[in-house]
N, C-alpha and C positions, 0 to 999 in steps of 0.2 A: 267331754267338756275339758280343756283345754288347760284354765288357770288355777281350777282350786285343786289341785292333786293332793296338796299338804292334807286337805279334810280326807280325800278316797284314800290318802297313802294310810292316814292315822286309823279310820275305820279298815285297811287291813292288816294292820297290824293289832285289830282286834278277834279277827281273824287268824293270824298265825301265833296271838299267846294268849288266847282266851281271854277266862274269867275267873272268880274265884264266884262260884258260884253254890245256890240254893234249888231254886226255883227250877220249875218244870216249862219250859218254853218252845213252844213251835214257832217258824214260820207262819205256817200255813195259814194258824190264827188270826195274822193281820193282814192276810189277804184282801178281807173285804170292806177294810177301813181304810185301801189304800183309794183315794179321789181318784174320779174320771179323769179328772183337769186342775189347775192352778194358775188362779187369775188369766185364765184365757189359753193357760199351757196344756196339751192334751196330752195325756201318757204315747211313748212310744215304746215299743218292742212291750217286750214279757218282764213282768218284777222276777227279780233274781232274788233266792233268799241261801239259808245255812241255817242249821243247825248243828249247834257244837254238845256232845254231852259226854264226860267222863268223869274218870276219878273224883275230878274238883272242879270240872265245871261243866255250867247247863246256861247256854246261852243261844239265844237267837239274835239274825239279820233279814231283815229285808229290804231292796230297796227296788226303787220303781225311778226312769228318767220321764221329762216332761219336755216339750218343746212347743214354739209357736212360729208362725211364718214371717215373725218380725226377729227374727234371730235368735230371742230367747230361751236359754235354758235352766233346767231344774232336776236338780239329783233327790229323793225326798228316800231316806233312808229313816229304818226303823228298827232301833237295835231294844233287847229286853234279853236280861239276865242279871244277876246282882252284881253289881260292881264292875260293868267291861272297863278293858282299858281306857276303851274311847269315855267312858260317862265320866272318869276320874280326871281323865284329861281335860275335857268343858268345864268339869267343876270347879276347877284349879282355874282356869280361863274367865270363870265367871265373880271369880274374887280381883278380877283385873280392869281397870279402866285407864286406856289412853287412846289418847286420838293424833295424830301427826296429818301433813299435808297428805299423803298416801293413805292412810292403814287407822280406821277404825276400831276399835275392841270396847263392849260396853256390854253392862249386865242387863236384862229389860226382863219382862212381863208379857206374853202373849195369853190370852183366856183365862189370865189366871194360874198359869205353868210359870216359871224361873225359866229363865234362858240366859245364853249369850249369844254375843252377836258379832261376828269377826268382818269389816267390809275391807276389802280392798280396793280402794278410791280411785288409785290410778287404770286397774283393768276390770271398774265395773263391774266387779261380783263378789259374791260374800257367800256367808253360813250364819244360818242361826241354829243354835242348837237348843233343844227345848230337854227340860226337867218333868216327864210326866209321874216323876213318881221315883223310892228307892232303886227299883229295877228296870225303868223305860227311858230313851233316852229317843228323842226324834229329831232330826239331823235335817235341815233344808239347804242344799249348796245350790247358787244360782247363780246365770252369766247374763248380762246386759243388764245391769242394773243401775238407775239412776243415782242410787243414795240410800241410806239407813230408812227412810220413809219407804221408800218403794219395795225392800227390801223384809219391814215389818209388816207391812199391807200382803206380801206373798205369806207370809207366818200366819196371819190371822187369820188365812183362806184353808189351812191345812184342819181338818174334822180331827181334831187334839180329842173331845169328848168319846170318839169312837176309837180314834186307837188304843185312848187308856182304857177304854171299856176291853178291851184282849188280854188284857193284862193280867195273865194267872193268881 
């Protein structure tokens, strides 16, 4: 996927500095909460994940891509450990609201989770990032998207219920 780098560059750079972490986390646990599909997007290739664990930190990543034969796509990443860099970064993102002709930013609600929501208007694709909790953080990036609506509608199709259900 092409335009949102800033989200894959920022989640790896949770990656190369951890966490300051607690918690005991695998992968592999949210293997099976990752969806077949997303609103009509069917997983392609294999979820990639990580497991980070030392001195000070015990973190996990997973993520999984999504596509449909209408060009669209979907990164649905699933990060859990206490504190990654990526969850402080949304968090701070989600005390922010502004909107310009281009560029979206706005706090919202899916299922009942905290989120934020970054679109960018002019190349149709955005992130939402969802709050499941002190140590989960689930990360939707998606390309061809009409709008903040279309963009919410992809959020509320992600099984939130079951990923926090992995949740150590």
């Amino acid at each position: 996927m092409r335009g949102i780098g800033w989200a894959t560059g920022l989640l790896g750079l949770v990656f190369l500095f951890g966490a300051q972490a607690v918690a005991d986390t695998n992968y592999q646990d949210y293997l099976s909460a990752l969806p077949e599909s997303i609103q009509g997007m069917e997983r392609t290739g294999d979820p990639e994940g990580v497991n980070r664990k030392g001195a000070d930190q015990d973190w996990s990543a997973v993520e999984q891509s999504y596509a449909d034969d209408k060009g669209r796509e979907a990164k649905l990443t699933i990060l859990a450990g206490t504190q990654t860099s990526a969850y402080k970064q949304y968090k701070k993102m989600s005390r922010v609201h502004m909107e310009n002709p281009e560029k979206l930013i706005k706090s919202l609600e899916v299922s009942g989770y905290d989120g934020v929501m970054d679109l960018d208007k002019t190349g149709n694709e955005g992130t939402v990032a969802l709050f499941l909790g002190p140590e989960t953080l689930v990360v939707l990036e998606a390309e061809a998207v009409t709008g903040p609506d279309e963009l919410q509608t992809l959020a509320e199709d992600l099984p939130l219920e079951a990923i926090n259900g992995q949740t150590p």
